[in-house]
VEXDREN-2710 file (C-alpha; in Angstrom, 1 decimal):
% VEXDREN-2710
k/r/px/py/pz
1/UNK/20.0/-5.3/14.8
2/UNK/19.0/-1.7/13.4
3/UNK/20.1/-1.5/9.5
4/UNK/21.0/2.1/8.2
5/UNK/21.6/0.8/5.2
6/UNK/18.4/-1.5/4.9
7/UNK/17.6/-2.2/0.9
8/UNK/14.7/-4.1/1.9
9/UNK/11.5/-1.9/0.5
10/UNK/11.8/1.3/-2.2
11/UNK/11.3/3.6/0.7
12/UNK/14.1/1.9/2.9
13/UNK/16.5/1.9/-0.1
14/UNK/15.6/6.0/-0.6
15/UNK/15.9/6.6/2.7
16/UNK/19.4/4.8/3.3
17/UNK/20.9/6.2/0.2
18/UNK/19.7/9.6/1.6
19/UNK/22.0/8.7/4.5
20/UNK/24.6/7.4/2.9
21/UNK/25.0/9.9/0.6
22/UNK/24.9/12.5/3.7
23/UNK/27.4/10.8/5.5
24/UNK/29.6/10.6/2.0
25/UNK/29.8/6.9/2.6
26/UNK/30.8/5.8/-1.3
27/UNK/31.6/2.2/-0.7
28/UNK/27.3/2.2/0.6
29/UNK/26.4/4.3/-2.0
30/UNK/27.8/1.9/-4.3
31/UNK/24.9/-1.1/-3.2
32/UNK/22.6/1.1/-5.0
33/UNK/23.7/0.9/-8.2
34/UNK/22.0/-1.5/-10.5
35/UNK/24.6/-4.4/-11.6
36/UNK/23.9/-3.1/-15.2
37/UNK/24.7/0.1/-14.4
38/UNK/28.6/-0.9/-12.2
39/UNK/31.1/-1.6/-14.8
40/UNK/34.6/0.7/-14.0
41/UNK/32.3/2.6/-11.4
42/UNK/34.1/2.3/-7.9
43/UNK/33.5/4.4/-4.4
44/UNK/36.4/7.1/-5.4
45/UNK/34.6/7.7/-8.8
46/UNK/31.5/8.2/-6.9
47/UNK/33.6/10.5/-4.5
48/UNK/35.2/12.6/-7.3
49/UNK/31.9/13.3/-8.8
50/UNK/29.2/13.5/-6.1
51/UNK/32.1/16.2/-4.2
52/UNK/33.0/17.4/-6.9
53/UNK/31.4/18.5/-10.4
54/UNK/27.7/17.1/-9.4
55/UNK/28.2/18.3/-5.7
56/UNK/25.3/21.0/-6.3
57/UNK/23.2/18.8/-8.1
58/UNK/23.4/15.7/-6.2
59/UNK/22.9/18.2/-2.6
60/UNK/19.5/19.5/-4.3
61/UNK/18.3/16.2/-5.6
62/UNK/19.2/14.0/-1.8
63/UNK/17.1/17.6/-0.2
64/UNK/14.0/16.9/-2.3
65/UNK/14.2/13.5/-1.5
66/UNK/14.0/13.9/2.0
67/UNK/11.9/16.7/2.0
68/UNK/9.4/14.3/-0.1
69/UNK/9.5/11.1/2.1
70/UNK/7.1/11.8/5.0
71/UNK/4.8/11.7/2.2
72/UNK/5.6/9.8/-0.4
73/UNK/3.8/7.2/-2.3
74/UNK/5.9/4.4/-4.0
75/UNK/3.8/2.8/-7.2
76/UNK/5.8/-0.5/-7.3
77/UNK/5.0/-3.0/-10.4
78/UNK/6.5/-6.2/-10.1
79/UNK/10.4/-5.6/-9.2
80/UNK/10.2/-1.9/-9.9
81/UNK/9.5/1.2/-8.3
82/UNK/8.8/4.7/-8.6
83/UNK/8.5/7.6/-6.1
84/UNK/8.0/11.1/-7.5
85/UNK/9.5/14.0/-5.6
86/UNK/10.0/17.9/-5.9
87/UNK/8.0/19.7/-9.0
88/UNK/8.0/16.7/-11.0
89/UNK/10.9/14.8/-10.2
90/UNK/10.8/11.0/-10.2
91/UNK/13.2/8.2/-8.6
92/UNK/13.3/4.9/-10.5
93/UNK/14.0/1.9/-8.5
94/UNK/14.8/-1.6/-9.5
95/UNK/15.2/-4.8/-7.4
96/UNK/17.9/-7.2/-7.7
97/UNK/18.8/-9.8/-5.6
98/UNK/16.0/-9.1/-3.2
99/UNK/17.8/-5.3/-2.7
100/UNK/16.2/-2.7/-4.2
101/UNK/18.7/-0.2/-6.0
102/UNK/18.1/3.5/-7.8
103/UNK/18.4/2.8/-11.1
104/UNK/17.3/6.2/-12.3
105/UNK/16.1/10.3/-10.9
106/UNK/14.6/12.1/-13.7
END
């Protein structure tokens, strides 16, 4: 079976939130967030944001990630990650329960 969704390596997780997020699935986008990070956050807070207020943002940020992929280079330590992107932007992944999730873009 083909995953679209796969959390199974730092550049699979990127690479399915990318999607997800460009398909506006919230309830996927939501597998991404660290457990520490979940508390009162639910797919139509996601929605409200990400469409709304952060729409801009969050369409420049998923665009720099994709643009970066094809040549990216994850430097993973343990169960974290990092991938930088754009003029000196850097994703922040952690891995729980064998899923990596996006803790952080700076």
């Amino acid at each position: 079976t083909i995953d679209l969704y796969s959390q199974g390596s730092p550049e699979a997780a990127v690479r399915a939130f990318i999607r997800a997020f460009e398909n506006r699935r919230w309830d996927v986008l939501l597998r991404f967030v660290p457990d520490a990070k979940k508390e009162g956050l639910d797919a139509p807070k996601l929605k409200k944001a990400w469409e709304g207020e952060q729409k801009d943002e969050m369409e420049r940020l998923t665009q720099a990630l994709a643009a970066a992929l094809p040549t990216a280079k994850f430097e993973r330590i343990g169960e974290r990650a990092t991938m930088s992107y754009g003029a000196g932007g850097t994703v922040e992944l952690v891995r729980e329960h064998s899923l990596w999730k996006i803790e952080e873009f700076r």
